[in-house]
C-alpha positions as CSV (number, residue, x, y, z in Angstrom):
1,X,-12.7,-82.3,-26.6
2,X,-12.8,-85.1,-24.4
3,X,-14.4,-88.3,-24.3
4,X,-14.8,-91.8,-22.7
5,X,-13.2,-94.9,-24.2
6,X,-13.7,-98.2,-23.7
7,X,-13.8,-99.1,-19.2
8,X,-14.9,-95.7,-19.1
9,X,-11.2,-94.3,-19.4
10,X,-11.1,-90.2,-20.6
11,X,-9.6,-89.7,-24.0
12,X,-7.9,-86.5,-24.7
13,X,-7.7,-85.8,-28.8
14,X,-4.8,-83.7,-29.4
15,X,-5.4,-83.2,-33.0
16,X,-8.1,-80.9,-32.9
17,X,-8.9,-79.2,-28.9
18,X,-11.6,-76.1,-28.7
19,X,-10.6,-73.6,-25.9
20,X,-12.4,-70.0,-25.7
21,X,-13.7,-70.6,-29.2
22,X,-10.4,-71.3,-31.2
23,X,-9.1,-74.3,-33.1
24,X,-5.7,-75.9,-32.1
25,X,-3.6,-78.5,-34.1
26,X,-1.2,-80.3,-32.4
27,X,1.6,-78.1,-32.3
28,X,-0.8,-75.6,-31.0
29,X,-1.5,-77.6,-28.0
30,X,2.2,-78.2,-27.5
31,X,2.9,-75.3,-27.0
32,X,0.0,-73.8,-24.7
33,X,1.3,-76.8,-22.4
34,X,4.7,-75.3,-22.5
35,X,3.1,-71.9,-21.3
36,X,3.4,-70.8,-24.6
37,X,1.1,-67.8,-26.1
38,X,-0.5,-69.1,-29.7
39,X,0.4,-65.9,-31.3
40,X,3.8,-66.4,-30.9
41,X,3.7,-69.3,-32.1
42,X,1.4,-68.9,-35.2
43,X,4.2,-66.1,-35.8
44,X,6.5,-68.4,-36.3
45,X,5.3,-70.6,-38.3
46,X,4.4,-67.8,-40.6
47,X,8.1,-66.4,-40.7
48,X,9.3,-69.9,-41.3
49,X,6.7,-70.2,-43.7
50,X,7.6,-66.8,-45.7
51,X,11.1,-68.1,-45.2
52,X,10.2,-71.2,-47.3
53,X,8.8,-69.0,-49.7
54,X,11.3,-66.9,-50.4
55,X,14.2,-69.3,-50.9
56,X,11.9,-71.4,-53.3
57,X,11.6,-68.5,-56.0
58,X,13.9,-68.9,-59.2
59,X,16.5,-66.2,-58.9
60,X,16.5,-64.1,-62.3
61,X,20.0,-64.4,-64.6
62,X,20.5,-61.7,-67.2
63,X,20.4,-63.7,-70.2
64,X,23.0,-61.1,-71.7
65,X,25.4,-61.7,-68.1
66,X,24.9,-65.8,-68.9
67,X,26.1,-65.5,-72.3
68,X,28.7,-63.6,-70.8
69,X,29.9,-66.4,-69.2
70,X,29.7,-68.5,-71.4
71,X,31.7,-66.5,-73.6
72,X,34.9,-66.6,-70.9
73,X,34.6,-69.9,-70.1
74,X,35.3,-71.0,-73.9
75,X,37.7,-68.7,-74.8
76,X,39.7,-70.1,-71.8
77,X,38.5,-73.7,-72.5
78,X,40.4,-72.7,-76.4
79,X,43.5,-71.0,-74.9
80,X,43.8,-74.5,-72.8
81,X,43.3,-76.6,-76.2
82,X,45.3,-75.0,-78.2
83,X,48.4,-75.1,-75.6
84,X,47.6,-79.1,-75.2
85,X,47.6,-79.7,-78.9
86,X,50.3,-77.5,-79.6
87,X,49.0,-75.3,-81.6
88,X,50.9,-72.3,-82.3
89,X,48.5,-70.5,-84.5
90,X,45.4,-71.0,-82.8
91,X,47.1,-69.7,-79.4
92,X,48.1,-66.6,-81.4
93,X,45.1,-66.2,-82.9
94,X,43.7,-66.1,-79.2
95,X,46.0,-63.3,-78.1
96,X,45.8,-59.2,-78.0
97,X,47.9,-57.5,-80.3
98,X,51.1,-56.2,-77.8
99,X,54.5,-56.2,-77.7
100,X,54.1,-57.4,-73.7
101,X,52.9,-60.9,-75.1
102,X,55.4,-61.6,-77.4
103,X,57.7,-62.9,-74.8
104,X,54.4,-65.2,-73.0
105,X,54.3,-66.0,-77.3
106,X,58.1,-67.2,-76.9
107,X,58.1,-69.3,-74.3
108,X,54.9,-71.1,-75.3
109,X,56.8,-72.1,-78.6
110,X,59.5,-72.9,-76.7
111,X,57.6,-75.3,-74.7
112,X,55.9,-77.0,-78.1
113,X,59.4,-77.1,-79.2
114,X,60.9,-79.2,-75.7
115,X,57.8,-81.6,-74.8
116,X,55.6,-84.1,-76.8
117,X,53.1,-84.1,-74.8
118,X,51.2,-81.8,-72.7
119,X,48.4,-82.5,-70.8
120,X,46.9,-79.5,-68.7
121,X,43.4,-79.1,-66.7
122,X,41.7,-75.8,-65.4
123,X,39.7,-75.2,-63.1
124,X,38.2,-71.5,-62.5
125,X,37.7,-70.5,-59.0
126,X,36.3,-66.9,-59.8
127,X,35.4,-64.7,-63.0
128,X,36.2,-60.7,-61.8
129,X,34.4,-58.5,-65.0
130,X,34.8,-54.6,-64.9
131,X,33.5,-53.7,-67.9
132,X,35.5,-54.8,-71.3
133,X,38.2,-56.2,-69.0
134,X,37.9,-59.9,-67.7
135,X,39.7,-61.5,-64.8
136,X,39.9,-65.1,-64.8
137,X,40.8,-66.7,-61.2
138,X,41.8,-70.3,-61.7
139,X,43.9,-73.8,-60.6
140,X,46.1,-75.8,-62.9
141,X,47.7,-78.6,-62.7
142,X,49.7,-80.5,-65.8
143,X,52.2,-82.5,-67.1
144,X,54.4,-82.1,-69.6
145,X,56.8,-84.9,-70.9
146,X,59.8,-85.3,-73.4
147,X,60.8,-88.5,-75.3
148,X,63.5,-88.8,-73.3
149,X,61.8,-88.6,-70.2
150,X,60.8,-92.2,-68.2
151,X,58.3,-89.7,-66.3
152,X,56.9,-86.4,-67.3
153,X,57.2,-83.3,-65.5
154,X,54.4,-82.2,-63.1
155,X,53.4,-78.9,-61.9
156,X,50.5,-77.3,-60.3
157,X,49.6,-73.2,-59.4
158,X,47.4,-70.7,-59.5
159,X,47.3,-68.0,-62.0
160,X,44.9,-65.1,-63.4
161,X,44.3,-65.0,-66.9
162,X,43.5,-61.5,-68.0
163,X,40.7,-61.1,-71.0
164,X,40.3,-57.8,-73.3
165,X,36.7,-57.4,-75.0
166,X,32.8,-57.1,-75.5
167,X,32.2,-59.5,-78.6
168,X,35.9,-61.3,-79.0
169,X,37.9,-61.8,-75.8
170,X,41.3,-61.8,-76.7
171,X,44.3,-62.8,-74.0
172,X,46.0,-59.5,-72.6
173,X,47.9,-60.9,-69.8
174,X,48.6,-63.9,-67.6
175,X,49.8,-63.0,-63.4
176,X,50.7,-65.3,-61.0
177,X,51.9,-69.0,-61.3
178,X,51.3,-69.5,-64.9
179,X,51.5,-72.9,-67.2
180,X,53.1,-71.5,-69.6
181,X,56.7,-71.8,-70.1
182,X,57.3,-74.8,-68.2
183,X,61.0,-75.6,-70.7
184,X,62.2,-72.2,-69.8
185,X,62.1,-73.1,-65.7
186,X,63.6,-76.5,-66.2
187,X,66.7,-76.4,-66.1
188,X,69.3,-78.6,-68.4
189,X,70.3,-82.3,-66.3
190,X,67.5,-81.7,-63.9
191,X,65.6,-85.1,-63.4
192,X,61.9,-84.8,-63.8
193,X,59.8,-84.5,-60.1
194,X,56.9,-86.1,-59.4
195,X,54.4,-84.1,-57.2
């Protein structure tokens, strides 16, 4: 639509142009100038559109899968705890029944036995399940420190916690780079390292 402003100028109104019947908004126009067909474009914006759509829908959780989750994370969260308050019979409490744990069991009293205090963060990078077995992906990083000791020790790794069970996880296993008997790789005279 055109018109005449004021001194008889032509105005051209963008926002809404008739050609060959149809309406055009401004992006419309745009685009015809650009040689541009409208259905392409109207195309377009309906993809982008569906696009918007799509991603804006709540993805669905299995409530049982969530609980799941949960689950790991605070039986992990209580294997850390009990290691940093040094308690021996909530750790054991938290581990499977096997004769391939007493010796993680050892050197876990062990280190409550060498260091006062123990301070230890995790932080999981990935969850693995396959069915009752759980594998726990994670970072660490700690410090452990002695009376005797003007600095405490301090480590860091990674290491996989392994997890046996539907209702009550229990600890099977521990791969990798683990926290645990940190008096056992110290060895006697060694000054404490700062990392």
């Amino acid at each position: 639509m055109r018109g005449r402003g004021l001194h008889g100028a032509r105005i051209i109104y963008p926002f809404l142009v008739f050609r060959q019947g149809g309406p055009y908004n401004p992006i419309m126009f745009a685009a015809m100038r650009c040689g541009v067909r409208p259905a392409v474009v109207w195309g377009i914006c309906g993809i982008v559109g569906l696009g918007g759509l799509a991603c804006s829908t709540p993805s669905k959780v299995n409530p049982a899968d969530a609980a799941r989750v949960r689950k790991i994370d605070a039986t992990v969260e209580r294997l850390r705890q009990a290691y940093t308050s040094k308690d021996a019979d909530a750790f054991h409490g938290l581990l499977m029944p096997a004769e391939s744990l007493r010796l993680l069991e050892a050197e876990i009293r062990r280190d409550f036995a060498a260091y006062d205090r123990i301070s230890l963060d995790f932080a999981i990078d990935r969850v693995m399940v396959e069915g009752s077995d759980v594998a726990v992906f994670f970072h660490w990083q700690g410090q452990w420190q002695r009376k005797s000791d003007e600095q405490p020790q301090r480590e860091r790794g990674h290491a996989v916690i392994r997890l046996v069970g539907d209702q009550n996880l229990a600890l099977s296993g521990v791969d990798g780079d683990a926290p645990f008997g940190m008096a056992s790789r110290r060895f006697p005279g060694e000054r404490p390292r700062g990392r």
